[in-house]
N, C-alpha and C positions, 0 to 999 in steps of 0.2 A: 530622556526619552525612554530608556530602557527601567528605570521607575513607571512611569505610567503605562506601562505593555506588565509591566508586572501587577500592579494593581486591577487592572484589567483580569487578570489571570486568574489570580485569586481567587476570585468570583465566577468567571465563567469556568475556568478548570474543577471549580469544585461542584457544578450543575452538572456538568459532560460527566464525571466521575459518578454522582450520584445517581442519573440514566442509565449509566451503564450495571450499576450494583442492583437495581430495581430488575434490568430487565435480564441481567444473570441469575438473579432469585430466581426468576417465573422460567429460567431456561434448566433448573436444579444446578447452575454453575457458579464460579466461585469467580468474583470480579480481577484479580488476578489473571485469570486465563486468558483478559481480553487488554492489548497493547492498545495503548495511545500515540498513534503519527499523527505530533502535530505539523499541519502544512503552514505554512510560512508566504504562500506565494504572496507576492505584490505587497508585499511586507518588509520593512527594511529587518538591516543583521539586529537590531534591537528587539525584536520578538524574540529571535531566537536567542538572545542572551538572556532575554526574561525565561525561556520556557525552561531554559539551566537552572536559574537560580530557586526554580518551582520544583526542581526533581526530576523532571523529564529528561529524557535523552534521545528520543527517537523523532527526529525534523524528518519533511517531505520537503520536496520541493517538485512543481510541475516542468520545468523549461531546463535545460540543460544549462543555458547560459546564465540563468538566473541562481543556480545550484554551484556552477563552477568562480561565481564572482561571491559567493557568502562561504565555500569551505577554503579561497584562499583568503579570505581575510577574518574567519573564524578557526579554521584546524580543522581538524578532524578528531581530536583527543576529547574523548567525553562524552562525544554525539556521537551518533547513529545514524546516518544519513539516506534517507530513503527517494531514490527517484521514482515517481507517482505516475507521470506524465508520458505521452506515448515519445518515444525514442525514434531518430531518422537514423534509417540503415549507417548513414556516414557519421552518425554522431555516437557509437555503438562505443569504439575503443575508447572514447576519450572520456565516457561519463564511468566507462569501470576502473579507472583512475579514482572518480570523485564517489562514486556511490555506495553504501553497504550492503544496499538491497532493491532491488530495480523490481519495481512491481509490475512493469508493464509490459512483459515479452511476448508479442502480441502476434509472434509469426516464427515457423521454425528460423527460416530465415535470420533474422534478427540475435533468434539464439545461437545459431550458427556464429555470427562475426563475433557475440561474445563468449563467445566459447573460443572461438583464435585468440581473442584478448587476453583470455584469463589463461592461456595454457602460455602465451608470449609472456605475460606476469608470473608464471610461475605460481598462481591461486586458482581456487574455484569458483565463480562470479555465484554470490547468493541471487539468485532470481525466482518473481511467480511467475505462472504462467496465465496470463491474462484471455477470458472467456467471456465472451459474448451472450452471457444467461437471457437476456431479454430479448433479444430476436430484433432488435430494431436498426434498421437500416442507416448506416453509413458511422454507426458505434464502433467505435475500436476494438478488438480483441478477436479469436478465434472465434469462427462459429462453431454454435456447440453440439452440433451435428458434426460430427469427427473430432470433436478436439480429444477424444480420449487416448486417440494413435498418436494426434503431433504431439500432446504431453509426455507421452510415453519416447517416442525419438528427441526431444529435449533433452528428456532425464538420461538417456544414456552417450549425449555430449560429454566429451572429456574437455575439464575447465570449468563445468557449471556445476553451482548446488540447487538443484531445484527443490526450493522451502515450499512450495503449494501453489494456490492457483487466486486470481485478483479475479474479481467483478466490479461493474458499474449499473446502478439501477437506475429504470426508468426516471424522471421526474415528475413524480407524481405523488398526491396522499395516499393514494391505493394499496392500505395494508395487504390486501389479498394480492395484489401484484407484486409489491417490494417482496415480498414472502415467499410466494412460486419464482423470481428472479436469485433468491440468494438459494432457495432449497437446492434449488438447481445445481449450484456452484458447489453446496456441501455433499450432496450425492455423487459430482464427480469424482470431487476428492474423495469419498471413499472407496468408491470404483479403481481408483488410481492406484490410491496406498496397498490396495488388497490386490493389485498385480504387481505390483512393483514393490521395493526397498530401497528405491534411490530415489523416491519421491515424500520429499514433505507434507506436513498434515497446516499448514499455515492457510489461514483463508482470509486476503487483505478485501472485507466489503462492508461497507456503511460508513457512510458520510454525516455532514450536518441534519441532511433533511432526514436520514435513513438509518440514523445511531440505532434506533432502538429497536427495530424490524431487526436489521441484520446481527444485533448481539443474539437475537432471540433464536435467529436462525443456524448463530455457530460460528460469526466472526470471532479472528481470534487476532485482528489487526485492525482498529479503525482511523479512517483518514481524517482529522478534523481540523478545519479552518476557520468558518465562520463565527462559529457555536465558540472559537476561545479567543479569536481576532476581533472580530465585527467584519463589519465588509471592508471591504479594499478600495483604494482609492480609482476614481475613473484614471 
């Protein structure tokens, strides 16, 4: 199985790669500057043994319990493990056990329980802070109408590293929206970086549908599943 998730790879890993070098040209940036999370959800541990054996290191996973049943029977050594997916307040300590980098702290709150976590651990929980660029109703993240204060009270929890800030964009082809959606998220962050020094310059946004909008825009983290998996089973 873990042959044919790599064969797979190959071919799609080297499209996804090649989008991104295109659309870092037209952005004056250098395709390096932009990571590849590949997501794995609904995907058995053999994708992620393929996306090893391709060079990668940096897996997502959306569910906590789907993420805590592939790092105990994968490790942690080697990989990168990135929870993508929104977090339940009571599931806070147990995914900063399993995670590297939690993209989705979606309320001070939440960064609160992990920030107890990581100072109980004895670490700093890598986290973004996940924002609500598009305005649309019942989407997870901060709305971005204040989120420059709760980013800012995040970043001076003791226990956390706050690496930058996540988005998720509409679905839609709508270059001119994907575009004003991720601008949004890159003009915080620089609002952010330029008050503060305990805030990262990481910006986790574009997906399968949105790779190439949001390199253009300044990602410098993309989530992709589809575009190196195929669809996932019902």
């Amino acid at each position: 199985m873990t042959v044919a998730y790599a064969d797979r790879l190959r071919e799609s890993l080297s499209r996804v790669r090649e989008t991104i070098a295109v659309a870092t040209l037209a952005a004056g940036r250098e395709p390096s500057t932009v990571r590849i999370v590949a997501v794995t959800k609904g995907h058995p541990p053999d994708a992620v043994r393929a996306v090893l054996q391709l060079g990668l290191s940096d897996v997502g996973e959306n569910r906590v319990e789907e993420l805590e049943g592939k790092v105990a029977l994968l490790g942690q050594e080697g990989l990168r493990w990135h929870m993508v997916g929104h977090v339940q307040g009571r599931k806070a300590r147990g995914v900063v056990g399993l995670a590297d980098m939690i993209h989705s702290v979606d309320s001070v709150r939440l960064a609160e329980r992990l920030a107890r976590a990581g100072v109980d651990r004895g670490r700093n929980v890598a986290i973004l802070a996940q924002v609500n660029t598009s305005g649309e109703g019942g989407k997870q993240g901060l709305p971005h109408a204040g989120a420059e204060e709760a980013v800012l009270a995040m970043a001076e929890l003791p226990g956390l590293s706050l690496e930058g800030l996540m988005t998720m964009a509409p679905l839609t082809d709508e270059t001119r929206v994907l575009s004003a959606t991720f601008a949004r998220l890159r003009e915080l962050r620089d609002r952010l970086v330029a008050r503060s020094d305990q805030i990262g310059g990481e910006l986790s946004m574009g997906m399968t549908n949105d790779l190439a909008v949001a390199v253009r825009e300044g990602s410098t983290m993309v989530r992709i599943g589809t575009a190196l998996f195929g669809e996932r089973d019902a």
